[in-house]
C-alpha positions, 0 to 999 in steps of 0.5 A, a space after each residue: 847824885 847818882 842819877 846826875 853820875 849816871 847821866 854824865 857817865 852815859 853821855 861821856 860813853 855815848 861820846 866815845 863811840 863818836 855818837 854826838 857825830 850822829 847826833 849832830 848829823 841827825 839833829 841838823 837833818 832835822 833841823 833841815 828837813 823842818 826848815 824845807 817844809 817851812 819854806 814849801 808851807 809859806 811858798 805853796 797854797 795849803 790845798 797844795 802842801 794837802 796835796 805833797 802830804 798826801 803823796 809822800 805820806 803814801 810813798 813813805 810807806 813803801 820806802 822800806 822795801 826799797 833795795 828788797 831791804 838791803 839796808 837794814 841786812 847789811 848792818 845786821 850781818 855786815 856788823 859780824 864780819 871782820 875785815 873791811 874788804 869783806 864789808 866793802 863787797 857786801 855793800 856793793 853786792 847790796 847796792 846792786 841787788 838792791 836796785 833791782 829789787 826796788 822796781 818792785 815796790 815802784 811798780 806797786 805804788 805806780 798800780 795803786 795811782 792808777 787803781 785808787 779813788 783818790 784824785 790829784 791835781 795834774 801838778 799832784 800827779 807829776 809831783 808823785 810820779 818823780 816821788 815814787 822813783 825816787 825810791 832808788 836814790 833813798 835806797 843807794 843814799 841809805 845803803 851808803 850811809 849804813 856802810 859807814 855806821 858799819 865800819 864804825 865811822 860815824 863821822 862819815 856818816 854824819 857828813 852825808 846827812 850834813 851835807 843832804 840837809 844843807 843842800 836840801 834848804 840852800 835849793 828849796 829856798 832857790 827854788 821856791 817859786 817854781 813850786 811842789 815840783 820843784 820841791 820833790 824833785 830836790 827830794 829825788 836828786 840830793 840823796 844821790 848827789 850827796 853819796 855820788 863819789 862813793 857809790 861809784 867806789 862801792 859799784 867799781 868793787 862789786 864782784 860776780 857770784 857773791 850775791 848774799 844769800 837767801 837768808 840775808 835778803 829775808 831778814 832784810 824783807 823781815 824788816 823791811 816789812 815790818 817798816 812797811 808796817 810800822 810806816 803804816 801804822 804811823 801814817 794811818 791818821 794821814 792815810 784815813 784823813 785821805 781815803 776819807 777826803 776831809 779837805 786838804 787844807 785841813 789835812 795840811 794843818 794835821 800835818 804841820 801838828 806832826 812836824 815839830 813834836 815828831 821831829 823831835 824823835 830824833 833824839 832818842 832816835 839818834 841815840 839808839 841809831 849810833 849803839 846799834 852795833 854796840 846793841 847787836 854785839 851785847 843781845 845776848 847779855 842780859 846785864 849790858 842790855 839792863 845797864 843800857 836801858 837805865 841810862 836810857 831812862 834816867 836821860 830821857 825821862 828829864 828830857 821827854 818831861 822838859 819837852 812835852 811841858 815847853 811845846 805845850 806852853 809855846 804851841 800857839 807862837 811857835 806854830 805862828 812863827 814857824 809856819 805862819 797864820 794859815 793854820 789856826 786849828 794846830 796848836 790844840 792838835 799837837 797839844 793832843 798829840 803830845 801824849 803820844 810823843 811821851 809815849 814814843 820816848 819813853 817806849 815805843 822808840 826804846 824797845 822796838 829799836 833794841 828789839 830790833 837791834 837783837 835781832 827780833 826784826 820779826 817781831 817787831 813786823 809781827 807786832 805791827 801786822 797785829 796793831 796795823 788794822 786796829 790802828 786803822 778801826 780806831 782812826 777811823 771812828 775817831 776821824 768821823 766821830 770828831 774829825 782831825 781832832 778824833 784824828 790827833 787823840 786816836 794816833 796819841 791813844 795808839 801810840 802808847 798801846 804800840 808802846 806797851 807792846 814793845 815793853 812786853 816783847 822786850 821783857 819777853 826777849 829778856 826773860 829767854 836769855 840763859 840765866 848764866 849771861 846775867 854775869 857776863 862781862 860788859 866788854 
């Protein structure tokens, strides 16, 4: 009985802070996002998805730096500001500055294309070029979003992803025929579209002389950087299954093992996205942070056991019946990967975000940097040892390491607090 009133007392305060909007949102961009790749999966060669996978997976990596990490500042130090004039003007100053910074990691990518081993279709080639710039629109589209998490007004923000997922599957089923070109291009032209009308506001407000100082754009590249890493980290089995030149349809059939357990990271994902500021407003308050995680658990313990044991049972039809016949081999690979995503709800996702929130973006890089090459030593015997099977062990084995360390930085953060705020008052 207590377990079932902490369960209903989390969800009715979750709700409260307007966070099933966030959910929602981010359950249909997922749900959007999983739809599109079903269509490019039935409208495109596997060799071809290979090839979309490949790319994106590279330029993925990069994205966090878009904006020199302004998105992530903005909700760090915009939520300690009081008026929404005040926030209005961060945001602009951020989309500006922002912009330019993002030259940076699109001169980067488009050096790699030119100096890497790798060879792509000419299709493929034009495809990652429209990839890479579109690094500026993730960036306003992120920028925008987070503004709106920062005034408190989640619904806003839910209908921006509402509206970016429902655009998205409408023009990747019109546009299907025209193939992968057609399909990034929706990815670089939707996000701007989407956030359009008040981009123009934000830019209209921007003021000389007010560009946020040293320490807001190196706690932005703190976390950027460590998203970076973190991406890295994430990508690697793709990133090795690449450099190693296992055959892209192959690597296609790895890839579509990830999309619908990896999808499901929305919801502790969704969770923690919508208390960000409540966390950040808590992270020097032992008992709310303690509180916080209990109900975290005792939620999200029912639901990663319900999940793991229904996707294992149902892998076979529900790959056939989301992604056809082209791909025998993937139902046992997100069997393997399943381990992993135990893993990930229960402490990777948990404690690398509250970190985060808390403000120990630096430690989360620091414990990225640290697994970053390990992972990649590991991958990479696994992938020669036992091909895209070693691949889908090594990441679900990596997983659960990463996670563990996030524990131990979370008990270490903990343990830092002055003993006094274990009686501070929840507010």
């Amino acid at each position: 009985m207590n377990h079932l009133y902490t369960i209903i007392q989390t969800i009715r305060t979750f709700y409260q802070r307007d966070g099933f909007w966030v959910v929602m949102s981010i359950l249909i961009e997922r749900i959007g996002s999983f739809i599109f790749i079903a269509i490019m999966t039935r409208a495109i060669t596997p060799f071809s998805f290979g090839e979309f996978t490949a790319i994106r997976t590279i330029t993925s990596i990069a994205q966090p730096l878009a904006g020199g990490g302004g998105q992530y500042a903005l909700l760090h130090f915009g939520s300690k500001l009081k008026t929404l004039e005040e926030k209005e003007l961060l945001t602009s100053n951020t989309l500006l500055f922002g912009a330019l910074l993002s030259l940076i990691p699109i001169g980067g990518l488009l050096c790699w294309n030119f100096f890497s081993p790798i060879q792509l279709s000419k299709e493929g080639e034009f495809a990652y070029a429209i990839i890479v710039f579109s690094i500026i629109s993730y960036n306003f589209y992120e920028i925008i979003k987070n503004h709106f998490r920062l005034i408190h007004n989640n619904r806003q923000y839910a209908i921006f992803g509402i509206f970016y997922s429902v655009l998205i599957v409408f023009f990747g089923w019109i546009l299907s025929a025209k193939g992968i070109i057609a399909f990034v291009l929706i990815l670089a032209f939707i996000p701007i579209f989407v956030i359009s009308t008040t981009l123009y506001k934000m830019l209209g407000i921007w003021k000389k002389g007010n560009v946020p100082d040293i320490s807001y754009w190196r706690y932005g590249l703190y976390v950027g950087a460590g998203s970076v890493i973190n991406q890295l980290f994430v990508s690697m089995d793709v990133i090795v299954l690449v450099i190693l030149k296992v055959d892209p349809a192959l690597i296609a059939a790895y890839k579509i093992a990830t999309i619908i357990p990896y999808s499901l990271f929305f919801l502790p994902g969704a969770f923690l996205t919508a208390d960000f500021v409540y966390l950040t407003h808590h992270a020097d308050n032992r008992m709310a942070l303690i509180k916080y995680l209990r109900s975290y658990f005792v939620l999200f313990g029912l639901l990663t056991f319900l999940i793991v044991i229904t996707l294992f049972a149902f892998s076979e039809p529900l790959i056939a019946l989301c992604f056809g016949d082209n791909y025998p081999i993937t139902p046992h690979l997100q069997d393997i990967l399943l381990i992993g995503v135990a893993g990930t709800f229960l402490l990777r996702i948990p404690f690398g975000n509250i970190l985060h929130a808390v403000g120990r973006a630096d430690w989360n890089a620091l414990h990225a940097t640290f697994l970053t090459p390990v992972s990649a030593a590991v991958v990479y015997f696994m992938v020669e040892w036992k091909g895209v099977e070693g691949a889908a062990w090594a990441t679900s084995l990596m997983l659960i390491v990463s996670g563990v360390i996030c524990f131990g930085l979370f008990w270490i953060y903990l343990r830092k607090l002055p003993k006094d705020q274990l009686h501070q008052p929840l507010h």
